[in-house]
C-alpha angles and dihedrals in degrees: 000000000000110000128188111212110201132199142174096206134062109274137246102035116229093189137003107352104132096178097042089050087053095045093048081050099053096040094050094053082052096059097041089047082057099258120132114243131205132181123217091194143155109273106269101050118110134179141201105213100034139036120264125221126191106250105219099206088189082070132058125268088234093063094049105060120097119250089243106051111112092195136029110198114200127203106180133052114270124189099192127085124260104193097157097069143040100245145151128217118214117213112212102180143031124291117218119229121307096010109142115210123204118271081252102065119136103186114194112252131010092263088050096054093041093052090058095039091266144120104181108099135146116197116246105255132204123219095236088200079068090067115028141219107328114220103219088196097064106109119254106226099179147339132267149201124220117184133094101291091199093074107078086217097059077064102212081167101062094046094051083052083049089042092055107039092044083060089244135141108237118204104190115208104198109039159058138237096235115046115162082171083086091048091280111321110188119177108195100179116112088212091075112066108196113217108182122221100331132183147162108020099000096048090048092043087059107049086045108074090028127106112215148348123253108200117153106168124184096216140067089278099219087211114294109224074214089073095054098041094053089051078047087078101037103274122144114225121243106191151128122283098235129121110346097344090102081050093056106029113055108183090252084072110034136336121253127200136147085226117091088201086060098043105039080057087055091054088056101079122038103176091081091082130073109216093199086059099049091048090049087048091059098046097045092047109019109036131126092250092057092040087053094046093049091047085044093064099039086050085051093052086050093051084047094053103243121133118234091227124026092218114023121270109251135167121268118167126021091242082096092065103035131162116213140202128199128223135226 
């Protein structure tokens, strides 16, 4: 099958770029699988395994598409129709109220569909060749946090708050310790390292001797490929229990609680989780093979001319798009 990927964002990713991660994945299983693969991507992007066309955004998607591509695959949300081709749109983040998706929408966990009048979803998944073999006897000297520290929702300061009253050393990826982005935001512990943006070796150096995520966000979290590629090695998840959080991060791998005081009791002690069993976790349910399979059969349903949803999914209540706040 000939399949056109289209995004909105430069590929690969070199740093943060969850979705663009996901969506190099995803196209990469499908070439090695023997499928064709061809990018619709910002100028700039380039790619090893498919060839790469310079997505024009003053122009519509329909016209850009090549005569002989069976299937467009679109990651970002497009407003706009494709009517030449058979083709599925994956929504990455949250609509706001009122907002209508194609017929075609495939959202990224059941909550998250649900939330957007859905049920076709397919997990994020991480290609485990990426990382490595994970040694669970390395000692785990302190905890991190790993979003985009700039978005208040992503709430660097609250698990710098968890970090410290849970006695733990906190290395934050994504941010700086001196933001004025967030109306002047200074941290001034020496228990919080602050890493940048951070990807490839120094990323994975990190998550490897640490002990947990923190990672108490104030939204409906979608999924957060950050989640999965921290239980990848062996890091149980310390979050808040909103969107599709309860979905990823059963209590055998991690607590969840929208209380600091709760949560900050369930860091203390580490032992409590087996790291073996979290990176398991990962490789038997979020891995690139299971992603590629879920977007396979909704790719088989389209060819066939079926649509995913039989109205289109659409926003109805502005639970989908909440803002949060945590107690004592």
């Amino acid at each position: 099958m000939k399949i056109l990927m289209v995004h909105n964002n430069l590929i690969p990713a070199l740093k943060y770029g969850g979705r663009e991660r996901g969506l190099w994945w995803l196209a990469h299983e499908l070439h090695l699988r023997g499928h064709e693969i061809r990018f619709l991507v910002p100028k700039g992007s380039y790619c090893h395994f498919a060839r790469v066309l310079e997505y024009d955004m003053s122009r519509p998607v329909d016209e850009q598409i090549p005569e002989d591509i069976d299937l467009v695959h679109v990651h970002f949300y497009l407003k706009e129709s494709i009517t030449r081709k058979p083709h599925v749109v994956t929504i990455g983040g949250n609509g706001k109220l009122g907002e209508e998706f194609a017929l075609n929408s495939i959202f990224l966990t059941a909550n998250h569909a649900k939330r957007h009048g859905g049920d076709a979803y397919v997990y994020n998944g991480i290609d485990t060749n990426d990382y490595g073999p994970v040694d669970f006897k390395k000692p785990r000297k302190y905890l991190h946090f790993l979003a985009k520290a700039a978005w208040r929702i992503k709430n660097v300061k609250g698990a710098i708050r968890l970090a410290l009253q849970s006695g733990h050393r906190l290395e934050v990826i994504g941010g700086n310790r001196l933001n004025i982005k967030m109306g002047f935001r200074f941290t001034p512990s020496l228990n919080v390292h602050f890493n940048g943006m951070q990807g490839g070796e120094k990323k994975k150096d990190i998550l490897r001797h640490s002990g947990g995520l923190v990672f108490p966000v104030l939204w409906h979290e979608p999924f957060g490929i950050a989640i999965i590629e921290s239980m990848y090695f062996g890091c149980p998840v310390f979050a808040t229990p909103w969107g599709s959080l309860p979905e990823i991060v059963p209590p055998s791998v991690g607590h969840l609680s929208a209380s600091y005081s709760e949560l900050a009791a369930h860091m203390k002690d580490l032992s409590a989780y087996n790291p073996q069993h979290i990176h398991e976790r990962v490789c038997d349910n979020f891995s690139v093979r299971n992603m590629t399979d879920g977007y396979l059969r909704y790719y088989e349903q389209v060819m066939n001319g079926q649509t995913l949803h039989t109205v289109a999914p659409k926003v109805d209540s502005l639970e989908s798009d909440g803002f949060f706040t945590m107690t004592d």
